[in-house]
Backbone as CSV, one residue per row, in Angstrom:
resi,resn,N_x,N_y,N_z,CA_x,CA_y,CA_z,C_x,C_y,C_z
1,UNK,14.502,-8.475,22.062,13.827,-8.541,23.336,12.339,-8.272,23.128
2,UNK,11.521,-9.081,23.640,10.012,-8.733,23.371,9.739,-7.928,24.675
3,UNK,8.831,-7.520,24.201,7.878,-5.990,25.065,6.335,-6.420,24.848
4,UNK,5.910,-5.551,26.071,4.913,-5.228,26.489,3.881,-4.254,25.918
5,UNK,2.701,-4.396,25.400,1.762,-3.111,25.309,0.580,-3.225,25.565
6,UNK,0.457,-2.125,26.481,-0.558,-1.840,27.170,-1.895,-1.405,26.619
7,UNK,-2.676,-1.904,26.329,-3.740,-1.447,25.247,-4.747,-0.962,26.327
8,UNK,-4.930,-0.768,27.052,-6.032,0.263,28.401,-4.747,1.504,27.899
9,UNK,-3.531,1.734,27.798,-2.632,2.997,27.249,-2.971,3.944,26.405
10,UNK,-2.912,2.284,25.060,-2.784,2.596,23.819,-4.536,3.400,23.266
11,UNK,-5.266,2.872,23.908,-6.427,3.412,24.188,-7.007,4.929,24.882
12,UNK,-6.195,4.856,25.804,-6.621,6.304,26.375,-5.434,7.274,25.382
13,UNK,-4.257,6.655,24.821,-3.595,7.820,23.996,-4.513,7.963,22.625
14,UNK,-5.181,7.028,22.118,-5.890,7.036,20.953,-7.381,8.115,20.933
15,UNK,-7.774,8.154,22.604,-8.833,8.999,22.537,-10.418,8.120,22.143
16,UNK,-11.426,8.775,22.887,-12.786,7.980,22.912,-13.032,7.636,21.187
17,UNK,-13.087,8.932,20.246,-13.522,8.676,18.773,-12.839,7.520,18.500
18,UNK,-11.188,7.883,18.314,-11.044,6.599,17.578,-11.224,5.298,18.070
19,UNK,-11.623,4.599,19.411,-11.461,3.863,19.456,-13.008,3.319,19.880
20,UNK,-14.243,4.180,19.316,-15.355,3.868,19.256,-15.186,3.287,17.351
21,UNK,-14.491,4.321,16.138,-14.158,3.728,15.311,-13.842,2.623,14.821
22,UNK,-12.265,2.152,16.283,-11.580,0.974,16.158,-12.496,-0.744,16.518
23,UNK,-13.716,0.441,17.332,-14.447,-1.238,17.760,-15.072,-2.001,16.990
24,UNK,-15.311,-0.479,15.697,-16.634,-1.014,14.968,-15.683,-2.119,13.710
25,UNK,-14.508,-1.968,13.969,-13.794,-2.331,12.872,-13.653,-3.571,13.100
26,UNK,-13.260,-3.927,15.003,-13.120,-5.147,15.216,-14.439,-5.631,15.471
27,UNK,-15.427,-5.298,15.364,-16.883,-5.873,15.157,-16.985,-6.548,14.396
28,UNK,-16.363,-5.743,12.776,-16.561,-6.483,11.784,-16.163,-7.481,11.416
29,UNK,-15.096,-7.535,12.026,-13.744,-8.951,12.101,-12.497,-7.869,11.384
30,UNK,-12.128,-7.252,11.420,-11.164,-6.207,10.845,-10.084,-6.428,11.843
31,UNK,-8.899,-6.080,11.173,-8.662,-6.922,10.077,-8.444,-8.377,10.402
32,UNK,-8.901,-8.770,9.221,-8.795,-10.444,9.261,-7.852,-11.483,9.406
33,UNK,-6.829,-10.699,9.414,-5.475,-11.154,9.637,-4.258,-10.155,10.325
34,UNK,-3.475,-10.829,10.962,-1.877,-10.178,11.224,-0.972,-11.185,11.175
35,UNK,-0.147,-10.225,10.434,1.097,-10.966,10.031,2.581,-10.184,10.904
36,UNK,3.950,-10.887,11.423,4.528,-10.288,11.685,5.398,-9.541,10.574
37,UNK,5.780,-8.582,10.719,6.925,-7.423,9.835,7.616,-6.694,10.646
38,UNK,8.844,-6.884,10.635,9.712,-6.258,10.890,10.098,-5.981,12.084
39,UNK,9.396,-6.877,13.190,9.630,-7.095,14.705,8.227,-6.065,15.427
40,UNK,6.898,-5.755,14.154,6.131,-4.976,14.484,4.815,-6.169,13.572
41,UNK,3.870,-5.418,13.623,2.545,-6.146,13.360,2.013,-5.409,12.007
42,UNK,1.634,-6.512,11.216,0.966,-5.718,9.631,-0.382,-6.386,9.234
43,UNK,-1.022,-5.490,8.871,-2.260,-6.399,7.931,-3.195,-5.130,7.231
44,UNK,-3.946,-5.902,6.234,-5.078,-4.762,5.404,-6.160,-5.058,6.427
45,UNK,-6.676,-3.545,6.824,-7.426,-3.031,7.421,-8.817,-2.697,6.434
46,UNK,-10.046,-3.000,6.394,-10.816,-2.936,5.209,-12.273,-2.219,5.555
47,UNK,-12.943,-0.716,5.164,-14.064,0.126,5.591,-14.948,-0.204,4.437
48,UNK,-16.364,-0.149,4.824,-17.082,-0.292,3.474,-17.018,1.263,2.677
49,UNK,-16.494,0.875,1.264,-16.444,1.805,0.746,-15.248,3.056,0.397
50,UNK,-13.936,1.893,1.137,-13.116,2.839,1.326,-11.688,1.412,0.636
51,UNK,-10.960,1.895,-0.063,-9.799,0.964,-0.616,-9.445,0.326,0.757
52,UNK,-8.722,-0.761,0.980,-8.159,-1.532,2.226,-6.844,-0.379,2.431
53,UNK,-6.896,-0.149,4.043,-5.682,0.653,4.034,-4.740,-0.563,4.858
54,UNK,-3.570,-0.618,4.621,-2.346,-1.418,4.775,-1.645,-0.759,5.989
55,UNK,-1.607,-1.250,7.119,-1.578,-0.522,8.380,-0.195,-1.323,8.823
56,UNK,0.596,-0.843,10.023,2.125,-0.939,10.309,2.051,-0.983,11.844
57,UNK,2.043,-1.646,13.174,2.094,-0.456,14.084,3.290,-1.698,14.869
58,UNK,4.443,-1.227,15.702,5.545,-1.401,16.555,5.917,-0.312,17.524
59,UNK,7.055,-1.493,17.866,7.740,-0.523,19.235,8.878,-0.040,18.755
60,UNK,9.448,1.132,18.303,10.812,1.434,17.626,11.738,2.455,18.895
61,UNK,12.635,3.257,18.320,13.671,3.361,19.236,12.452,5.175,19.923
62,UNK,11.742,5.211,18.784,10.424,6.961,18.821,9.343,6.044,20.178
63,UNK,9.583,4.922,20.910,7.903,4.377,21.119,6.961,3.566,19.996
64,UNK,5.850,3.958,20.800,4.794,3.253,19.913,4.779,3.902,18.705
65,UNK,4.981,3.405,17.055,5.095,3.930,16.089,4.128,2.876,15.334
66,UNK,3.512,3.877,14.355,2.620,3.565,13.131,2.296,4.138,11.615
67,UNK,2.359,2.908,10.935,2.075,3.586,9.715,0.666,2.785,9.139
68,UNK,0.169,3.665,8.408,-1.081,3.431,8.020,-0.997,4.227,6.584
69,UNK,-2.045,3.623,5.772,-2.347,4.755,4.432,-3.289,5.083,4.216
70,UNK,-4.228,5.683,5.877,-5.270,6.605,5.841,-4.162,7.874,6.018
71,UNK,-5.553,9.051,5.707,-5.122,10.367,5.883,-4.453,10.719,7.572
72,UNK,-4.827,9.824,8.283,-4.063,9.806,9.566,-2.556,9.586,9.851
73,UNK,-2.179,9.082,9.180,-0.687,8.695,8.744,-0.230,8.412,9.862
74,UNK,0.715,8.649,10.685,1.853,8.511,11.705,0.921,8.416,13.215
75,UNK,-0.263,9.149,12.774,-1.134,9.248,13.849,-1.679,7.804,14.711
76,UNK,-2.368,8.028,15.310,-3.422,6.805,16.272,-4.451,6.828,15.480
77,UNK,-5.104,6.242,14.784,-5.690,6.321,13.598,-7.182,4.889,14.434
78,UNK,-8.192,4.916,14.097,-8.866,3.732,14.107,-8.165,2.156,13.453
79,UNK,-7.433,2.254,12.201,-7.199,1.197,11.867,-6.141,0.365,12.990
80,UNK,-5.014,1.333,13.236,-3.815,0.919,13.985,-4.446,0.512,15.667
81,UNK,-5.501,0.897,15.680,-6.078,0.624,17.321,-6.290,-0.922,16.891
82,UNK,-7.264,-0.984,15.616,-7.752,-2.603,15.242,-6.678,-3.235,15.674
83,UNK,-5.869,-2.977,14.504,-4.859,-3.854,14.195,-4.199,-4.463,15.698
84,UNK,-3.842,-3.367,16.220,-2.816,-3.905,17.753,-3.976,-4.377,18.647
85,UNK,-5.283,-4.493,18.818,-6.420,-5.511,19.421,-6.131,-6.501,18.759
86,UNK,-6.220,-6.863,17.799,-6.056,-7.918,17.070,-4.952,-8.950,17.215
87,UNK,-3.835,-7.839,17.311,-2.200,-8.652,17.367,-2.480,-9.113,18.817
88,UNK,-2.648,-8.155,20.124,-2.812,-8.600,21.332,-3.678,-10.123,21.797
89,UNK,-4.710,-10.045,20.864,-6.206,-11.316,21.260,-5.334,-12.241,20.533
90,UNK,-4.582,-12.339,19.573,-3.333,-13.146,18.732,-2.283,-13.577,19.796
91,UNK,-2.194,-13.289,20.947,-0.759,-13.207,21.881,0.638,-12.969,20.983
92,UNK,0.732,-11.887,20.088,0.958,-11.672,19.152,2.907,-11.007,19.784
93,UNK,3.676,-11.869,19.540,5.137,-10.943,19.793,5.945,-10.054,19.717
94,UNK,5.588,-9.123,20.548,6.238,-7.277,19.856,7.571,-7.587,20.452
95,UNK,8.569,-7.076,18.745,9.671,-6.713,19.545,10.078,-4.926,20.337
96,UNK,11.414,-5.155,20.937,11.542,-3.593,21.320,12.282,-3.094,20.726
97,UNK,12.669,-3.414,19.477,13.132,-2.972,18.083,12.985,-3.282,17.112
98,UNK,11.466,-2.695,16.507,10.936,-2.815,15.079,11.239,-1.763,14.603
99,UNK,11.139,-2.144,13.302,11.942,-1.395,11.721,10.902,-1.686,11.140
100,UNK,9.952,-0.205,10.627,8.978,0.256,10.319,9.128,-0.023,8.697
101,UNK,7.819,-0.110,7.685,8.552,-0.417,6.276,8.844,0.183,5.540
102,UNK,8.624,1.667,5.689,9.020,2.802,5.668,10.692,2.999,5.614
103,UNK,11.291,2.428,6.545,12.504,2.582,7.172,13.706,1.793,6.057
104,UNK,12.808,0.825,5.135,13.770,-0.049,4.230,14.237,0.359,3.611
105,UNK,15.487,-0.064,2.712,15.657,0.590,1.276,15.109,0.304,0.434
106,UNK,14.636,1.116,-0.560,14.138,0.996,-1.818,15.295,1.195,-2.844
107,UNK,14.967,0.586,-4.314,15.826,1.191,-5.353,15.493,2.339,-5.797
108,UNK,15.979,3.418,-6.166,15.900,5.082,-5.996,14.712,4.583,-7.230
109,UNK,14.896,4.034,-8.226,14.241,4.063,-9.323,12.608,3.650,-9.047
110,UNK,12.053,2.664,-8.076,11.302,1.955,-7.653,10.540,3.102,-6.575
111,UNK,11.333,4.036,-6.119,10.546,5.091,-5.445,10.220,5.906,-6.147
112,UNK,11.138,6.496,-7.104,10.302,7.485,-8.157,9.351,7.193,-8.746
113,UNK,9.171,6.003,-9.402,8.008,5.548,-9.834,6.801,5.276,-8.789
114,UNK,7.025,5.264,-7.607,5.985,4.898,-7.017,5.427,6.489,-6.492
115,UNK,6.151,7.547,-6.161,5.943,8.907,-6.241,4.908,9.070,-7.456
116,UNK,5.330,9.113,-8.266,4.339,9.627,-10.018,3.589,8.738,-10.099
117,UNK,3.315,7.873,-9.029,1.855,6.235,-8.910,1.124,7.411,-7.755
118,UNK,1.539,7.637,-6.803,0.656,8.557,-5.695,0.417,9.732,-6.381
119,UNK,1.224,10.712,-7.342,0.253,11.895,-7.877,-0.518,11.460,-8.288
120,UNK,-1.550,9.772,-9.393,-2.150,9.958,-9.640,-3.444,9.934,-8.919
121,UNK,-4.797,10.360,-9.562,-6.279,9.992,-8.641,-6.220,8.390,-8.400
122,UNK,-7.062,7.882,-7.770,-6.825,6.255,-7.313,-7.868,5.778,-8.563
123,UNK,-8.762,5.933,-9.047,-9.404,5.550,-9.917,-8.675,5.302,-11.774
124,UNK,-7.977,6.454,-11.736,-6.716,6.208,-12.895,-5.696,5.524,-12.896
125,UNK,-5.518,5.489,-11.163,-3.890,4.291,-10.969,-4.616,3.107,-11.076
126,UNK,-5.898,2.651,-10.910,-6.893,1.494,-10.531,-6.861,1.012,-12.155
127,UNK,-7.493,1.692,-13.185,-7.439,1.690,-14.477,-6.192,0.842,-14.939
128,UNK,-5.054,2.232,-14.759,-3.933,1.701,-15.553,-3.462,0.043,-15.106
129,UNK,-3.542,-0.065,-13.895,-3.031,-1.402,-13.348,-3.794,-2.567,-13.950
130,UNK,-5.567,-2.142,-14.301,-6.234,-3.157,-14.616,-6.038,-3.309,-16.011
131,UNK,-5.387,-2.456,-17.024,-5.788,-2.318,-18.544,-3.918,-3.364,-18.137
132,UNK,-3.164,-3.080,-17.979,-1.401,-4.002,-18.131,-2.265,-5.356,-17.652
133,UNK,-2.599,-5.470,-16.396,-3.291,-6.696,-15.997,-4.218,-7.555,-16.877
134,UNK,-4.549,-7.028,-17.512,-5.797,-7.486,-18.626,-4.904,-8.182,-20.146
135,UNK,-3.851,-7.115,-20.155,-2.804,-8.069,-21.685,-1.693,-8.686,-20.952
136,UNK,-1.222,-9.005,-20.013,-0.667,-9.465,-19.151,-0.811,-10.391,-18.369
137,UNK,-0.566,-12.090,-18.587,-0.966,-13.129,-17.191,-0.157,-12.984,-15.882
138,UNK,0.775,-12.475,-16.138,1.721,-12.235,-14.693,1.586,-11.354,-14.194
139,UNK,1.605,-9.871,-14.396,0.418,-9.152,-14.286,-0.786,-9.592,-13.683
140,UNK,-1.625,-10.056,-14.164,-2.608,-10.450,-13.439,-2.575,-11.292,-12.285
141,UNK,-1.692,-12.044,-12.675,-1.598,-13.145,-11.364,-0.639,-12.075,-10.155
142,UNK,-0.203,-11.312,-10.308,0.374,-10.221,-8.894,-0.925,-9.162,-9.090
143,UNK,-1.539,-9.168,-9.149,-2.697,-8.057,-9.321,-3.519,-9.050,-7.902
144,UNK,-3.952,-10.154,-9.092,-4.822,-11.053,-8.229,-4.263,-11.584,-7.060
145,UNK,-3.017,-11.743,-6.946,-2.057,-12.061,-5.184,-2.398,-10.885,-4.398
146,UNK,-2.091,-9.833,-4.905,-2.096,-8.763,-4.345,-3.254,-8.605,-3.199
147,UNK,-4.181,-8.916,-3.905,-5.703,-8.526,-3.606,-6.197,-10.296,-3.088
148,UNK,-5.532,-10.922,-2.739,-5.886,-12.280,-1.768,-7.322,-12.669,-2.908
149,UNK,-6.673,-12.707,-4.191,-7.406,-13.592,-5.057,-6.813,-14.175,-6.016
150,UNK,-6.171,-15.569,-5.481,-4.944,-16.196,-6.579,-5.548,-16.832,-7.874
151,UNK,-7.101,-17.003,-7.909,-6.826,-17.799,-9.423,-7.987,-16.832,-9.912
152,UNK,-7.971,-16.714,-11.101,-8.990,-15.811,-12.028,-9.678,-16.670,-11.946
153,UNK,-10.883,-15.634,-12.887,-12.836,-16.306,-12.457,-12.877,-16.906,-13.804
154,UNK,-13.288,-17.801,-13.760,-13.513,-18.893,-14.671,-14.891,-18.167,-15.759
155,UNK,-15.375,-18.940,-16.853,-16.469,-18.404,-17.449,-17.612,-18.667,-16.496
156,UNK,-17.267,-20.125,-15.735,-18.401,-20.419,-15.005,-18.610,-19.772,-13.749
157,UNK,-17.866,-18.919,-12.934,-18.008,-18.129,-12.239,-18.948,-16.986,-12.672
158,UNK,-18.026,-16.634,-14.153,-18.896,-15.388,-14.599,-20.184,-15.686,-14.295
159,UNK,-20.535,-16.506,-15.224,-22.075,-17.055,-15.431,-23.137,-16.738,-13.925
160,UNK,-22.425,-17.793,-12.904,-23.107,-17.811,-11.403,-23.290,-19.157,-11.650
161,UNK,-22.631,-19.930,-12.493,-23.187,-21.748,-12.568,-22.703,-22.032,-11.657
């Protein structure tokens, strides 16, 4: 069943800061895309100077629910305000039962490893990914998907020819 959201709501629950934050984001064109997931709305959210955070926001059985991978987490965060402006100016289809991605299964093994990926600093997980990526073409080519850049830079790129 699709639903309704009220963004004059979602706004006054978000509070004046964040959503002086959220404007500047959709100023920028932030984010540049939404995609549907999981009967809820997804896309990378992108600050100068700050990694793209990968934002979540639906209607689940809790209400309005969000995930984000700023320090705001679960919160009303600036990104999740973008994002649901965005999905809305999109006429974008909320269901009234989204399944957050959070909520999936993982293989137990695929979470542990991704646990001992978050203890590290982001600059060492950044490293290690780029040094496998570097002796690695498949590797690289999910490095470079990842990051909405499917073909490597040529010499002549390097150059600037």
């Amino acid at each position: 069943m699709a639903v309704s959201i009220d963004i004059d709501a979602l706004r006054e629950a978000a509070g004046a800061a964040v959503c002086v934050a959220a404007d500047r984001l959709t100023v920028a064109g932030e984010p540049a895309e939404v995609h549907p997931l999981g009967g809820g709305a997804c896309g990378l959210v992108r600050e100068v100077g700050q990694p793209p955070y990968e934002v979540w926001v639906g209607v689940t059985a809790d209400g309005f629910t969000v995930e984000c991978d700023c320090a705001a987490g679960a919160d009303l965060c600036p990104h999740a305000v973008a994002l649901t402006a965005a999905a809305l100016a999109d006429g974008f289809p909320w269901s009234s039962a989204a399944t957050p991605p959070s909520w999936a299964e993982v293989d137990p093994r695929i979470a542990e490893l991704a646990d001992l990926a978050r203890a590290l600093p982001a600059r060492r997980l950044a490293a290690l990914v780029a040094e496998w990526a570097a002796t690695d073409p498949a590797w690289e080519s999910r490095l470079r998907a990842q990051a909405s850049q499917a073909a490597p830079h040529t010499t002549a790129d390097m150059d600037g020819s």
